[in-house]
N, C-alpha and C positions, 0 to 999 in steps of 0.2 A: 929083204930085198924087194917084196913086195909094196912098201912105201914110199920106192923112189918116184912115181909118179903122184904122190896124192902130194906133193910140198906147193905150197903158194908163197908168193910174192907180197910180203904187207908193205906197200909204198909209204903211209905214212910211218913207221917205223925203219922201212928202210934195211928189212932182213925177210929171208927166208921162215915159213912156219908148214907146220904141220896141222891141218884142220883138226878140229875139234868132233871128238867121236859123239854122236849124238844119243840118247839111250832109246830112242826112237829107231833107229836103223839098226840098234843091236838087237832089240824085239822082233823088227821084222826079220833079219838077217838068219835069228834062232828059229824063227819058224820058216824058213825057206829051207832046212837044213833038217829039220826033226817035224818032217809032216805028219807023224803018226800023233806025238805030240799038241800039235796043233789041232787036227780034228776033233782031240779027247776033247782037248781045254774049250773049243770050241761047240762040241756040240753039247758041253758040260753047261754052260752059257747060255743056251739055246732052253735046254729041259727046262732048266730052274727058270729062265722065265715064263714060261708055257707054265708048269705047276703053280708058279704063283698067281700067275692071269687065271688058271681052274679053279684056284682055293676061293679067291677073290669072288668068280660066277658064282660058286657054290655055296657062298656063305648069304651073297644077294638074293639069290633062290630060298634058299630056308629065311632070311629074312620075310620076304612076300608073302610066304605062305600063312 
């Protein structure tokens, strides 16, 4: 029941459709919905790159020396 409003009108075919689910809106949609989720994944994202930007300094450093 929830779809009777998303139908469009395609003129050059001349019939009613149903948009196209995007997998972009279903990503955001599951993170609007499971924020607990999202902060893991997210600040899971975050570390790994900060550890790799550290590993990276600290290998230029013992380089130098």
């Amino acid at each position: 029941m929830e779809n009777v409003f998303n139908v469009k009108y395609n003129e050059k075919m001349d019939r009613l459709e149903m948009p196209k689910k995007l997998m972009k809106n279903n990503f955001f949609n599951f993170m609007k919905k499971n924020k607990f989720i999202a902060i893991v994944c997210t600040s899971f994202i975050l570390f790994s790159i900060i550890n790799f930007y550290l590993i990276y300094f600290f290998i230029k450093i013992l380089e130098s020396i």
